[in-house]
C-alpha positions, 0 to 999 in steps of 0.5 A, a space after each residue: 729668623 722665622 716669622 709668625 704669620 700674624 692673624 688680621 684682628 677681628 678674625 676667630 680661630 678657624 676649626 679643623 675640617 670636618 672627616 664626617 663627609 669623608 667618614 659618611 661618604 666611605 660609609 654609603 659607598 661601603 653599604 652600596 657595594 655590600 648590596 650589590 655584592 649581596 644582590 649579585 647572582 650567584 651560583 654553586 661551584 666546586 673548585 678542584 684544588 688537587 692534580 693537575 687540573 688544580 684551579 678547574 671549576 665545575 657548576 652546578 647548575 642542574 638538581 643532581 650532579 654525579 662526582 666521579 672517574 665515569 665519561 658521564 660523570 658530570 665532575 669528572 675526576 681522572 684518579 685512580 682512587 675515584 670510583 666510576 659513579 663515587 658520590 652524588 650531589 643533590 640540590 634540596 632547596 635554592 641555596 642547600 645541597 646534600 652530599 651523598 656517597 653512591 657506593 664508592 671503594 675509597 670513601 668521602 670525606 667532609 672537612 677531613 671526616 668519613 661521611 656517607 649523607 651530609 648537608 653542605 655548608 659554603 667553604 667545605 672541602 670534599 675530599 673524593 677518595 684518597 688524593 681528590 680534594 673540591 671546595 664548594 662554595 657560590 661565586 658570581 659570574 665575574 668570579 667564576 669567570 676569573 677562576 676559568 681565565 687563571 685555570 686556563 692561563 695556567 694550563 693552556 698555551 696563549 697562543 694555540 689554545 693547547 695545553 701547554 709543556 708542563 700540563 702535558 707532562 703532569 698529565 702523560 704522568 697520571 696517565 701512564 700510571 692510570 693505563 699500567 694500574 687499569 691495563 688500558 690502552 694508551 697512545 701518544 703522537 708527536 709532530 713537528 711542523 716541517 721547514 716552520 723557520 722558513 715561514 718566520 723568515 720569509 713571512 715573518 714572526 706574526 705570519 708563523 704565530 697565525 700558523 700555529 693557531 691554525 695548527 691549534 684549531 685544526 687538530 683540536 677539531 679533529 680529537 676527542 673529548 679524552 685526548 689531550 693535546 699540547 703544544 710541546 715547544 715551539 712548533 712541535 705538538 703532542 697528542 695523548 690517546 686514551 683507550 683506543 687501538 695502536 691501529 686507531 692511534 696511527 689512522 688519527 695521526 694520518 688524518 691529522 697530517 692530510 687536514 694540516 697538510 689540506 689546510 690554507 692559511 690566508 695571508 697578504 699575498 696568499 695562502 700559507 700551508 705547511 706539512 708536519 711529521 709525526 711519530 707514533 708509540 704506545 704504551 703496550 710497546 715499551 715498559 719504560 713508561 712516560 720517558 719511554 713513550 716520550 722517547 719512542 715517538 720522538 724517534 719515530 719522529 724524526 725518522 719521519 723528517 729523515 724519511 722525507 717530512 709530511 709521513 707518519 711512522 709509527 715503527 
């Protein structure tokens, strides 16, 4: 049988503990972060949220800002539906801005209505054109840093710092259909790092990853600003060439091979080098679009290893 513990005689009930400490205690703490939330340094982005660059953020940290496909354009959008110069924004006190449309083809649109001159509110969407949507809004710097760190993890290679396979192939995509709409020239090289096993087994995994990063910032050292360049798998890479001759195309791909093949990674016992071969092919030899580039400088790649490695063919 249970027992009833008894209270000595004399004693008075005692009441239940107070919640207003707790209550007050949530309540400052709540007020304190509501004042360091309001008092943070913030700053005005837009947040593309359409393509393959989805999650990319732009801040706006000059007066005026030109929205378009233009290399000046300082939010820049690849799309086919973006006109050069396609909108222009404008700074008209510290925290309001004004949208304005400079004469684009396929017009803007605010929160899904046609605009030509409109004043921004935070949380709007932009939609740019038929296809390109932006969110504007002000983020402090921890959350534009955040917002940078997942774009980048989701487009980018960890450990090269390339884009990674499924960015590549999106973007070879919007681009083949860019350069067939536009009649541009396109170019895409492929290359495989020659004996790479053999780094990894003698060397070990770490010594091959310390390659690779190399790799990574040699060849991202030598591209332009409109190249795109990707880690294909393990040690094979691909580069994506906008707008220059088949001629240009191969001489890049050869100054990529001497810089690899010149470059020494230090290491325990000494330096490590590798070689690679490449292949090359452009969208002006074959109709077939993005499989057939893929697969013509794959080809010509390997053609290259059967040709000896640390070559480029490019036919």
């Amino acid at each position: 049988m249970t027992r009833k513990r008894q209270r000595p005689a004399g004693d008075a009930p005692s009441d239940p503990p107070s919640s207003a400490p707790i209550s007050e205690a949530r309540t400052t703490e709540t007020a304190i972060l509501a004042a360091a939330h309001a008092n943070a340094p913030s700053r005005p982005v837009l947040t593309l949220l359409t393509g393959v660059n989805a999650g990319q953020v732009f801040v706006i940290d000059t007066s005026e800002v030109v929205i378009g496909r233009a290399r000046d354009a300082w939010v820049r959008l690849d799309d086919v539906g973006v006109s050069r110069h396609h909108a222009r924004l404008v700074r008209t006190g510290s925290r309001t801005f004004t949208l304005e449309d400079t004469g684009s083809t396929n017009g803007v649109y605010i929160n899904g209505e046609r605009a030509h001159r409109v004043a921004l509110t935070e949380g709007d969407h932009l939609q740019i054109g038929s296809e390109v949507v932006l969110r504007f809004s002000f983020v402090d710097e921890a959350e534009e840093a955040l917002a940078r760190q997942l774009f980048e993890s989701a487009t980018k290679d960890a450990l090269t710092g390339a884009f990674n396979r499924k960015y590549f192939l999106a973007r070879l995509a919007a681009e083949v259909a860019y350069a067939e709409r536009h009649h541009t020239k396109l170019g895409l090289l492929l290359f495989d790092l020659d004996h790479f096993k053999l780094v990894n087994d003698t060397h070990g995994h770490i010594a091959g990853d310390a390659v690779l990063r190399s790799v990574g910032a040699v060849v991202a050292h030598l591209l332009r600003a409109d190249d795109v360049f990707a880690r294909y798998g393990g040690e094979e890479f691909t580069v994506l060439v906008r707008g220059i001759a088949r001629e240009s195309v191969i001489r890049l791909a050869e100054r990529i091979r001497r810089t690899v093949g010149d470059t020494k990674v230090p290491w325990e016992f000494g330096a490590l080098r590798v070689t690679l071969s490449a292949g090359v092919a452009t969208l002006e030899e074959d109709r077939r679009g993005a499989v057939g580039l893929i697969e013509r400088a794959d080809g010509r790649m390997y053609a290259a290893k059967a040709a000896g490695r640390n070559c480029v063919v490019s036919e």
